[in-house]
Each structure stands twice: as structure tokens, then as C-alpha cells.
LOMARSE-607936 format. One record per residue (C-alpha): y, z, x; residue number from 0; residue in three letters. Coordinates in nm, 3 decimals. Each point is the difference from the previous one (the first is absolute). Layout:
<atoms>
ATOM      py      pz      px  nr rest
ATOM       Y       Z       X NUM  ALA
...
</atoms>
This chain:
<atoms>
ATOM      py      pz      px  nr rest
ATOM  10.947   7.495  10.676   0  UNK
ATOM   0.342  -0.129   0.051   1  UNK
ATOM   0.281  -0.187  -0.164   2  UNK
ATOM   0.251  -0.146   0.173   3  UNK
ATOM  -0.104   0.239   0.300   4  UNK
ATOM   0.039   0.329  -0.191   5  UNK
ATOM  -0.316   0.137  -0.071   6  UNK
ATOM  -0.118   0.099  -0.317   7  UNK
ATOM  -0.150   0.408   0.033   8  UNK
ATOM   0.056   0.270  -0.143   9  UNK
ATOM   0.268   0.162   0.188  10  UNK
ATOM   0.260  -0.244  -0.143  11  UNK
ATOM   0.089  -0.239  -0.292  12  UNK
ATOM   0.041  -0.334   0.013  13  UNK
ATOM   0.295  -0.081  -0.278  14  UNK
ATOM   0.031  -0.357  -0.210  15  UNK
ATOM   0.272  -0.091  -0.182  16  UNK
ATOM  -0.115  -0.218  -0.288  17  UNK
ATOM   0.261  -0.287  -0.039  18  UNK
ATOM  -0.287  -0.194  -0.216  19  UNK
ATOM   0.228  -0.249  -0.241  20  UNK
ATOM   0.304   0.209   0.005  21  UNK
ATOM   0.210  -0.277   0.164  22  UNK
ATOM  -0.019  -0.143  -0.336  23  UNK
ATOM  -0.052  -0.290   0.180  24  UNK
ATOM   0.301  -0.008   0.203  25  UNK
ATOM  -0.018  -0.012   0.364  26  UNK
ATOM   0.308   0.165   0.095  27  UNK
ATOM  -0.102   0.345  -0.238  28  UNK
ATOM  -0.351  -0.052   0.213  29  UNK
ATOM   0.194   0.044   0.283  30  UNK
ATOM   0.185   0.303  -0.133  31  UNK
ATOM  -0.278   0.160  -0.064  32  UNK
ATOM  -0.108  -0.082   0.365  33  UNK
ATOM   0.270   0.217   0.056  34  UNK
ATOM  -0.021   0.284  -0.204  35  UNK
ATOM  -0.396   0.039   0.120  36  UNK
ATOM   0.170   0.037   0.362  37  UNK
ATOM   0.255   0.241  -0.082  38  UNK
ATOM  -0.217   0.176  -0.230  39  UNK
ATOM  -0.288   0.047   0.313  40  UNK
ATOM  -0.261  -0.170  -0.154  41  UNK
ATOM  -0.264  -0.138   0.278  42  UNK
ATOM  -0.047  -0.338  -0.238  43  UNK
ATOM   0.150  -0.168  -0.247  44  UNK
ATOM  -0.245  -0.210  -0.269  45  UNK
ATOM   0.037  -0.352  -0.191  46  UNK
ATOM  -0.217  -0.194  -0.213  47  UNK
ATOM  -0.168  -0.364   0.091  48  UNK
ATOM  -0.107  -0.197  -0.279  49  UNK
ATOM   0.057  -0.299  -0.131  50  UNK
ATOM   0.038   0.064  -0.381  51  UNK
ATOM  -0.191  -0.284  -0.163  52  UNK
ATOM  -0.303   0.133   0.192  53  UNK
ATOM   0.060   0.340  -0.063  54  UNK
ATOM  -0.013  -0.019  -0.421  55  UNK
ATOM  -0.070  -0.170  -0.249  56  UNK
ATOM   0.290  -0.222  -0.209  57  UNK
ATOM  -0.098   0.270  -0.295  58  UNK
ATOM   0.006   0.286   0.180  59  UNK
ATOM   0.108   0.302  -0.181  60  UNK
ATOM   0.234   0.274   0.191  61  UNK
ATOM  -0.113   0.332   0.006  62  UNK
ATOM   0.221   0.246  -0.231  63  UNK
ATOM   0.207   0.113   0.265  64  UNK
ATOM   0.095  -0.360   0.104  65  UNK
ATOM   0.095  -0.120  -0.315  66  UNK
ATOM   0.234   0.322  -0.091  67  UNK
ATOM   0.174  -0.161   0.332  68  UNK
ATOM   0.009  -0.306  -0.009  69  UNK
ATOM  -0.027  -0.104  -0.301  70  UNK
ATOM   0.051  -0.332  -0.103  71  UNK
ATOM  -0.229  -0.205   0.284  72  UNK
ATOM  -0.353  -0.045  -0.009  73  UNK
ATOM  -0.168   0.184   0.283  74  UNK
ATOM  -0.021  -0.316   0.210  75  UNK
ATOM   0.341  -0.129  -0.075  76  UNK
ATOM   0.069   0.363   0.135  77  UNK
ATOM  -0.213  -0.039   0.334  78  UNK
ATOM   0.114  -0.354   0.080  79  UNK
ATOM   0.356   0.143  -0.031  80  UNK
ATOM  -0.073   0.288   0.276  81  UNK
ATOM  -0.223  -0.203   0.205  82  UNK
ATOM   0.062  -0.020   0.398  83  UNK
ATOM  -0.013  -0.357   0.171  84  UNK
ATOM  -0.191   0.017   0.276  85  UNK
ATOM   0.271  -0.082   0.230  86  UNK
ATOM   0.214   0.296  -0.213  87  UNK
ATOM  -0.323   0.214   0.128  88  UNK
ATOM   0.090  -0.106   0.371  89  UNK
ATOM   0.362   0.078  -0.025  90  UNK
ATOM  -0.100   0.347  -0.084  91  UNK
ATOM  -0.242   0.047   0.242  92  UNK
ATOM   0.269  -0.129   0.282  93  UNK
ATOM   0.241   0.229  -0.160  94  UNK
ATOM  -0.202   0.303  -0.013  95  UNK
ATOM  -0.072  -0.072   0.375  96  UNK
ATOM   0.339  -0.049   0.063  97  UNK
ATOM   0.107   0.379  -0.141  98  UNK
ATOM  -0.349   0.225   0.100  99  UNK
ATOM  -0.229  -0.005  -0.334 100  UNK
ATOM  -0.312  -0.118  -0.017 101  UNK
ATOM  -0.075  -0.311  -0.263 102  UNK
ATOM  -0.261   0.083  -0.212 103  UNK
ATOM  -0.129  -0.239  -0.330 104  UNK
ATOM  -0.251   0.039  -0.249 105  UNK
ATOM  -0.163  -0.362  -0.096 106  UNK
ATOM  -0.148  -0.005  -0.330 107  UNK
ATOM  -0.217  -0.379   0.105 108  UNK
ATOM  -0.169  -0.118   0.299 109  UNK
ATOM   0.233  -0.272   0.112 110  UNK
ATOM   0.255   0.309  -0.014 111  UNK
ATOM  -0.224   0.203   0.170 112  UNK
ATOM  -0.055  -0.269   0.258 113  UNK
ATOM   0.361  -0.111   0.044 114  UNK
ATOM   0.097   0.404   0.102 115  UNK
ATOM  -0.283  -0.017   0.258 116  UNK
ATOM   0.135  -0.304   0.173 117  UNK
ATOM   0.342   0.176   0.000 118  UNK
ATOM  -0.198   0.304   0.163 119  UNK
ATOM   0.130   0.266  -0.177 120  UNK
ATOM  -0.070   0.357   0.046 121  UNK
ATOM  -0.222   0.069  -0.233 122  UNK
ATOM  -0.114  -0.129  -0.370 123  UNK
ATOM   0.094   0.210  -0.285 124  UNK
ATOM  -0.240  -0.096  -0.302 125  UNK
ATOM   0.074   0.132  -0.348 126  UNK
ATOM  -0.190   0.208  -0.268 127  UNK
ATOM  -0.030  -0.274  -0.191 128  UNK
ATOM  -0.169  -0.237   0.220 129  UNK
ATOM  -0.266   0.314   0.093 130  UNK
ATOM  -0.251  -0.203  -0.126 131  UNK
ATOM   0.069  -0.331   0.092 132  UNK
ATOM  -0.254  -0.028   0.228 133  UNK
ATOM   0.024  -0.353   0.119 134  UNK
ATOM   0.416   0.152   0.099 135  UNK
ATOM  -0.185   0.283   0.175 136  UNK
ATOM  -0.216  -0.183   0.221 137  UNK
ATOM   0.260  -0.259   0.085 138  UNK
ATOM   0.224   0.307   0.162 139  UNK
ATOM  -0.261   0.201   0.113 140  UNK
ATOM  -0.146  -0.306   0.214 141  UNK
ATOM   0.333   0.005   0.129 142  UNK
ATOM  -0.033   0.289   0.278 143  UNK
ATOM   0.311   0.167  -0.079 144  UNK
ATOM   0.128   0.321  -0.147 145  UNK
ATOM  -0.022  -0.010  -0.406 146  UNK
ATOM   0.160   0.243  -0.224 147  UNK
ATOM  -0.191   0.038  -0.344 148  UNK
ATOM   0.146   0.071  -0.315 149  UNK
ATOM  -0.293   0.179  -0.223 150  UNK
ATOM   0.183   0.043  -0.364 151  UNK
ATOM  -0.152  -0.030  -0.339 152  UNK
ATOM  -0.342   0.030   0.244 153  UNK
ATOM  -0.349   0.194  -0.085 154  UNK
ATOM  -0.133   0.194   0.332 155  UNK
ATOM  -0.269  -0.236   0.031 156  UNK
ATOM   0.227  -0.325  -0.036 157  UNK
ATOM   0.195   0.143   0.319 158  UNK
ATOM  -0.320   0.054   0.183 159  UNK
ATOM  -0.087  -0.341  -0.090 160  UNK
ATOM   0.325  -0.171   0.123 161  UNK
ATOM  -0.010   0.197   0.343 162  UNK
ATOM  -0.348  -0.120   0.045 163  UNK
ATOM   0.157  -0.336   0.044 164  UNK
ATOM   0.194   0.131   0.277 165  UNK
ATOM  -0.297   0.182   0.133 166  UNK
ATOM  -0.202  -0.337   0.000 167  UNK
ATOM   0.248  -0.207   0.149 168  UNK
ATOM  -0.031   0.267   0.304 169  UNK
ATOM   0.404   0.087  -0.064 170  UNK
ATOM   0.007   0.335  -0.163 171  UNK
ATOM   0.101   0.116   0.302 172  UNK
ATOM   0.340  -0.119  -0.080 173  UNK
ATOM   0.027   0.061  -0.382 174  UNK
ATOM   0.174   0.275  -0.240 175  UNK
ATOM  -0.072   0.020  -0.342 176  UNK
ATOM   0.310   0.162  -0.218 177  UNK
ATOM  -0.063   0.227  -0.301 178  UNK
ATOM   0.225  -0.134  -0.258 179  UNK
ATOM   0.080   0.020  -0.371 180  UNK
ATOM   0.137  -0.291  -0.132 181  UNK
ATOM   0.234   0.038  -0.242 182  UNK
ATOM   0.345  -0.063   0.002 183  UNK
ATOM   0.167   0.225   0.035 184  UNK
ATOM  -0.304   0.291   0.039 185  UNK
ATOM   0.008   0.341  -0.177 186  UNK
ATOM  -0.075   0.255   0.226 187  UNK
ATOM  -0.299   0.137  -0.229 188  UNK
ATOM  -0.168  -0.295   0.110 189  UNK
ATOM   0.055  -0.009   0.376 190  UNK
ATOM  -0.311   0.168   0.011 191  UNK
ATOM   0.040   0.078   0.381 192  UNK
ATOM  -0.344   0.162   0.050 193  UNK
ATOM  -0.196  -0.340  -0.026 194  UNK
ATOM   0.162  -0.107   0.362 195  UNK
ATOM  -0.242   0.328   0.124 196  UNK
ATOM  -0.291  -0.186  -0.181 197  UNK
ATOM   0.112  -0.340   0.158 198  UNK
ATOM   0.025   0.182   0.357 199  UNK
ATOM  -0.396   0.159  -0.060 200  UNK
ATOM  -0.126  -0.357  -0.129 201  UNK
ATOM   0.144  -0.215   0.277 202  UNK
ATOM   0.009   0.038   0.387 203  UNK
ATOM   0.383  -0.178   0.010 204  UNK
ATOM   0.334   0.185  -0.021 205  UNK
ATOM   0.158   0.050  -0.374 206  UNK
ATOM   0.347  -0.051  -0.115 207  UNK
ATOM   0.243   0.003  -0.312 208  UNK
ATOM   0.166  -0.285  -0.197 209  UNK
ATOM   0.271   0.189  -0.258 210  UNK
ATOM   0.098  -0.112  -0.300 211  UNK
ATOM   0.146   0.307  -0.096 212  UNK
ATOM   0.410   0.051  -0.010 213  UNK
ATOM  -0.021   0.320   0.193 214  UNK
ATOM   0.106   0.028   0.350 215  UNK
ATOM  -0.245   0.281   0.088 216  UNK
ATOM  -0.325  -0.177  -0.140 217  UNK
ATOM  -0.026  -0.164   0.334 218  UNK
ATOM   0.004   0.301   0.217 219  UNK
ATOM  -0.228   0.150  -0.270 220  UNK
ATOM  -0.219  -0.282   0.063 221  UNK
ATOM  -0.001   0.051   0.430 222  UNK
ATOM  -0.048   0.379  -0.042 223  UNK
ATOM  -0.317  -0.117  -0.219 224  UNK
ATOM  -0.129  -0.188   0.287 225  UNK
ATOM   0.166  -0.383  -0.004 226  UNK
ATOM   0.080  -0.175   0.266 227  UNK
ATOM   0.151  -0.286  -0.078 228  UNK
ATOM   0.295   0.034  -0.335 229  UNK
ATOM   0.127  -0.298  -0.147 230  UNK
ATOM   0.289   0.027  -0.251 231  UNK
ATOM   0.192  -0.253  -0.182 232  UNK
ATOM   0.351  -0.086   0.112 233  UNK
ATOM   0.253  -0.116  -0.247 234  UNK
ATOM   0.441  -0.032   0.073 235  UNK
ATOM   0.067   0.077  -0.352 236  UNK
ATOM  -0.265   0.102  -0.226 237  UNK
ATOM   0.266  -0.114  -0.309 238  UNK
ATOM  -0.065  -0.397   0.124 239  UNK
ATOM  -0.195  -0.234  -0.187 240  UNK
ATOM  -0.417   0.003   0.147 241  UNK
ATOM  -0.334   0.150  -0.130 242  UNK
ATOM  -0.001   0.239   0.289 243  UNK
ATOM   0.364   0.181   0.043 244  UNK
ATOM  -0.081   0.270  -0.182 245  UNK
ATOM  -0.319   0.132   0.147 246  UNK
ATOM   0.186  -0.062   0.358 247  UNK
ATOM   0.214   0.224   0.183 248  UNK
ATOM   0.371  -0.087   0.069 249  UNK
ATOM   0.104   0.012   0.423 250  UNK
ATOM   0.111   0.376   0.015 251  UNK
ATOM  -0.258   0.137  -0.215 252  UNK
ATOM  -0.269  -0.190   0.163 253  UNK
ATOM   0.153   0.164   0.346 254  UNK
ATOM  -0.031   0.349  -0.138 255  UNK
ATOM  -0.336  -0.093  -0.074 256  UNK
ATOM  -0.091  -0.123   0.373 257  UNK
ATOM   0.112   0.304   0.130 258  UNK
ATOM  -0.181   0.231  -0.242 259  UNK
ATOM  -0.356  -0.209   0.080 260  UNK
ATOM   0.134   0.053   0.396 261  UNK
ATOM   0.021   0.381  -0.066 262  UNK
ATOM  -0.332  -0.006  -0.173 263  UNK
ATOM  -0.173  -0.196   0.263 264  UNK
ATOM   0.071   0.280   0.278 265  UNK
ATOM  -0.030   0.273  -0.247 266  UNK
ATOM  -0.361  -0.073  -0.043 267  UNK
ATOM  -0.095  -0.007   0.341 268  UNK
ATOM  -0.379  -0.042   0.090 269  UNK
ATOM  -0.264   0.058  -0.166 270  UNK
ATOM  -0.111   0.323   0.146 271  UNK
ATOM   0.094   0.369   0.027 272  UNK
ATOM   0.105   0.097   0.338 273  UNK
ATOM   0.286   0.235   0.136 274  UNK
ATOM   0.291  -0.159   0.050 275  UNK
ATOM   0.228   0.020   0.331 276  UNK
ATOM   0.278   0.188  -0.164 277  UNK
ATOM  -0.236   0.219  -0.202 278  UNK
ATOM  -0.153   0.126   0.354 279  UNK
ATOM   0.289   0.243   0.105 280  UNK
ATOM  -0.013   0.130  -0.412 281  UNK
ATOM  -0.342   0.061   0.035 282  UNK
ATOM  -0.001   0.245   0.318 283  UNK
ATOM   0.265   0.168  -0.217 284  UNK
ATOM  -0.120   0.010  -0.383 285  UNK
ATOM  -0.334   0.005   0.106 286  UNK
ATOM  -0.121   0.348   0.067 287  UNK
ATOM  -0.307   0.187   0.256 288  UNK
ATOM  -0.142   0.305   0.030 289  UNK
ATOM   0.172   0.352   0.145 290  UNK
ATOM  -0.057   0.338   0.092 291  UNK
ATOM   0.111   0.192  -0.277 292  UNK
ATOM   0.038   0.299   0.205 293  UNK
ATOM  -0.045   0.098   0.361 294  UNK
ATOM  -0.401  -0.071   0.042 295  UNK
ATOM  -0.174   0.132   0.278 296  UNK
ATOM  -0.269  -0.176   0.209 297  UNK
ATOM  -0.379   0.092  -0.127 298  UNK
ATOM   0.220   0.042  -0.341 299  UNK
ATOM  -0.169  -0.219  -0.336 300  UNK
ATOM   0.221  -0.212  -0.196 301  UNK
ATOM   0.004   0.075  -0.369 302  UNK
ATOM   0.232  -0.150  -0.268 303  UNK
ATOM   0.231   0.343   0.048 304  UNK
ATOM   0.092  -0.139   0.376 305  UNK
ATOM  -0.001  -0.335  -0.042 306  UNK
ATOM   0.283  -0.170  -0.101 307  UNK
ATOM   0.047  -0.390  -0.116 308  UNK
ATOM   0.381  -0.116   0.140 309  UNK
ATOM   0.253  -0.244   0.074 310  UNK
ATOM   0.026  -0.191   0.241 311  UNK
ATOM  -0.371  -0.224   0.058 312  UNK
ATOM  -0.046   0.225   0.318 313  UNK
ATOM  -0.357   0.144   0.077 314  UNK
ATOM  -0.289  -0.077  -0.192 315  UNK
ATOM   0.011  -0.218  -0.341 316  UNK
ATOM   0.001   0.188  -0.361 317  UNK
ATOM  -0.399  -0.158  -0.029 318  UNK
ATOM  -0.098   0.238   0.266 319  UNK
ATOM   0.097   0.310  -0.225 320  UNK
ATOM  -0.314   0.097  -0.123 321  UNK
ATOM  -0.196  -0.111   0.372 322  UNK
ATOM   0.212   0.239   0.186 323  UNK
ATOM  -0.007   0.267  -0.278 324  UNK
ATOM  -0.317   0.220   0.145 325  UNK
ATOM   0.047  -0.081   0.371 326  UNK
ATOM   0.144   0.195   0.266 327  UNK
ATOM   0.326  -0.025   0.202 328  UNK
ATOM  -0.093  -0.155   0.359 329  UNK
ATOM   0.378   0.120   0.102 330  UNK
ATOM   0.271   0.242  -0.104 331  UNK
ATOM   0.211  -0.137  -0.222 332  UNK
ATOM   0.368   0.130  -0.077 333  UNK
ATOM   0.161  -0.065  -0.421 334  UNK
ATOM   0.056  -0.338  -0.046 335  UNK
ATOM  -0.220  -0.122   0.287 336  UNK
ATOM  -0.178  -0.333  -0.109 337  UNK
ATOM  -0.353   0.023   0.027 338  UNK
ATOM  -0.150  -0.293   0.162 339  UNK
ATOM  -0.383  -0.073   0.069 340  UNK
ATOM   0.057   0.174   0.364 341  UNK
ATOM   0.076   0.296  -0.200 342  UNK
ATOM  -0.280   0.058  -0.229 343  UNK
ATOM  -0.338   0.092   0.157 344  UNK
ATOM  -0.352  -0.047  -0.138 345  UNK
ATOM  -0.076   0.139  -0.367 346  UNK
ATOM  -0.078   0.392  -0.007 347  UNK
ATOM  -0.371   0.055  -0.063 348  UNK
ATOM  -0.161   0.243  -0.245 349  UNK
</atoms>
């Protein structure tokens, strides 16, 4: 799978900044935080598409964490006053063209969802709450292009369920599905980082990270657990005004963070054990093989008082101890001589 032409594996990480509403609305912060995504390294850098009278209800209550931050709106006067235009949504997209990021959105309704596709974006980001919004799901998975798949506040079962869509549709070829807890901001007792490994044995797709924590090194906790893909909210000032500052990471943290998932990415390597090019010339040397004790004559037995197990990895292996233990010497061998197979000649019979 690929995104933007970087594939998605396991020898890398593929790194979204989360702008989501932190533009507040304005599309001169949007663009800002454009920026910072670049000079932070991020791969991506995420908005929201909605259109807020279709994404609530006029009596829609904010969740706790909303309310403490913006306090006195309802949570649609709140929406309508961060939503995106649509022709807001192009400027970004030509601007993130224009300075080497790739525009990535998460629609939260089909026209949304439908409106991104004609734009031909990347990819479709959807979020954990819209898991099981399955007439959402079907719309972008019919769409033959990469999705990214939030899976917080989700059962086991209900992310089976929603990839099954994808699977369905013939398009799982092209989706990740993100482990995610979503609250804002997340504790890191409930991270719970172990249930990506049960996501990665349930589905045949890659597995990634979205972090709501205010850590920097959750993320590269996250790719040494196995993720592929990290999204992490991006905020310029976690002190401004919007229900999502404060579980977002401010340009030169979120940087530090990058780099630290980087790290982790080649750190953990492939998923195999095998001896390593530099670890070659080390093992000759630390590595150790059987010696002649003592001067050993030819016709002479080996026993454990002439047989010697040395540095360096020269002769025979320390396995063959016991084998060559009982057998005769085919050659003369001087102290210190490694004993290879050409030296050792058949077992003594009784």
C-alpha cells in the first residue's frame, strides 16, 4: 500500500500531523499550521470536512472536554465557527502542493466524503467516531483509494466489522486501521499499546497510531510496538481558544516527536533474527571454537583435559564439544591449534 507514493511497511513510519479544527476557523492559522507540519517533517498534514448542520444536531451537547474549552457555544455554534468552505479546503490543498506536504481530510458525511474524492486527494482519513457509520464506510471504501481508519472507543469485533466493509468493497488492499484512545487529552494508563498486536493478528492490513497523549515519546512507543502509520494532533499554541489545543502538540515538540518515531522506526528493524553486517566481524572475534589444549599427537584421543574452547570462532563450533570428545586426532596438532573437522578422525572403538 501507498500514500502519496511512500509505501506503508514496516521498515518505516508514515507521520500525520493532525491540524483537525485548530485553525479555529481561520484560514491564514490553517496555513500556519501547513507550515509547521513541513518544518516539523511530518509526511501529511490533516483537516476536517463537514458541513456543521449535517454533522449535529441544534441540541447537541459537547463532550466534557469541549465545554471546559470553549465554553459558552453550543457544540454546533462551535463547529459552524471552525468549519472549512470548500473552496478554503482547495486553497489548502494548492498550498500544501505549493510547499511539499501532502493534503489529507477526514469527512465526517458523504457529500464530504464525495467532495475530497473529486479533489483526488491522497488518501481518506475517517475518524473513530464514524467507525460505525457504515453507510460513511462504504461510500469511501467504494472509492478505490487509500483509507486511514480511526478505531477509538471500538470493541474487537466492531473493528473487524468495519474492515469487512473494506474487504467487501475489494479495497482492503489499500486500508489502515489506527488503534486509538479517544480522549482528550489521553492518560498514558490507557494507551493500552498491546491491542495494536491484537489488531495486527485479527486483520491482514498494516496498523498504525493516532495519539492523544501530550508526550512526545508515545509516538515512537507506538512504531516500536508495531504502527505504521502515527497521527498526532498539531496545535501553534495550545493556550488558544479550541476543544483540541490541549491534547495537541505545539511545532517544536511535535518535531522532537517525529524524530523519536524516525529513530524507532529503524530501531525495530524486521521482523526476524538474523546477524547483522556489522555484527559479522564481532562474531569471528567474541565467538569462540575449539583448540588443542596441549601439543596432541596423531592416533592421540581427545578428552576434556586437551581440548580447549577459545577465542577467536576458528576451528570447529563450541556444539561440537562433546562429538569430538572420544575421537582421535587425524593430524598433529601444536597448543592453540584450532581443531577443525579435517582434524578429528573417526570415534575410537571399544
Amino acid at each position: 500500500m501507498r500514500i502519496d507514493g511512500t509505501p506503508i511497511s514496516d521498515r518505516s513510519v508514515y507521520f500525520i500531523a493532525e491540524a483537525g479544527v485548530n485553525h479555529n476557523g481561520d484560514l491564514q492559522t490553517a496555513r500556519r499550521l501547513i507550515d509547521a507540519a513541513v518544518e516539523s517533517g511530518a509526511d501529511a498534514v490533516k483537516f476536517q470536512s463537514y458541513v456543521a448542520e449535517e454533522l449535529v444536531a441544534s441540541d447537541a451537547p459537547k463532550a466534557e472536554y469541549q465545554d471546559e474549552a470553549v465554553e459558552e457555544k453550543s457544540q454546533l455554534e462551535m463547529l459552524r465557527e471552525y468549519e472549512l468552505s470548500r473552496d478554503e479546503q482547495r486553497d489548502l490543498m494548492s498550498y500544501c502542493d505549493e510547499v511539499g506536504i501532502t493534503f489529507l481530510s477526514t469527512p465526517f458525511d458523504r457529500e464530504s466524503a464525495a467532495f475530497l474524492d473529486e479533489c483526488d486527494v491522497d488518501a481518506i482519513k475517517i475518524g473513530s467516531g464514524e467507525l460505525n457509520n457504515y453507510p460513511l464506510l462504504e461510500t469511501v471504501a467504494a472509492m478505490d483509494r487509500p483509507a486511514i481508519v480511526s478505531t477509538g472507543m471500538a470493541t474487537m469485533s466492531e473493528v473487524v466489522d468495519a474492515y469487512e466493509i473494506f474487504a467487501e468493497a475489494g479495497t482492503d488492499d489499500q486500508l489502515v486501521m489506527l488503534h486509538c484512545t479517544s480522549s482528550y487529552p489521553a492518560s498514558i494508563e490507557h494507551v493500552n499499546l498491546r491491542s495494536m498486536r491484537a489488531m495486527d493478528d485479527a486483520l491482514p492490513i498494516p496498523i498504525g497510531y493516532s495519539d492523544h497523549t501530550q508526550a512526545v515519546e508515545t509516538p515512537a512507543l507506538a512504531v516500536a510496538a508495531g504502527a505504521t502509520v502515527i497521527e498526532k494532533h498539531l496545535t501553534l499554541d495550545r493556550s488558544m481558544e479550541g476543544p483540541d489545543h490541549q491534547a495537541s502538540m505545539e511545532p517544536d515538540d511535535l518535531s522532537e516527536s517525529i524524530s523519536l518515531a524516525r529513530t524507532a522506526a529503524v530501531a525495530r528493524g524486521r521482523p526476524d533474527k538474523r546477524v547483522t553486517p556489522p555484527e559479522e566481524e564481532i562474531k569471528f572475534v567474541a565467538r569462540k571454537g575449539l583448540y588443542a589444549r596441549e601439543p596432541v599427537e596423531a592416533g592421540q584421543t581427545f578428552t576434556r583435559e586437551n581440548v580447549a574452547i577459545k577465542r577467536p570462532a576458528r576451528g570447529l563450533p563450541p556444539t561440537e564439544y562433546e562429538t569430538v570428545l572420544g575421537s582421535r586426532a587425524a593430524t598433529t596438532l601444536e597448543r592453540d591449534d584450532p581443531i577443525t573437522e579435517f582434524a578429528v578422525d573417526s570415534p575410537e572403538s571399544e
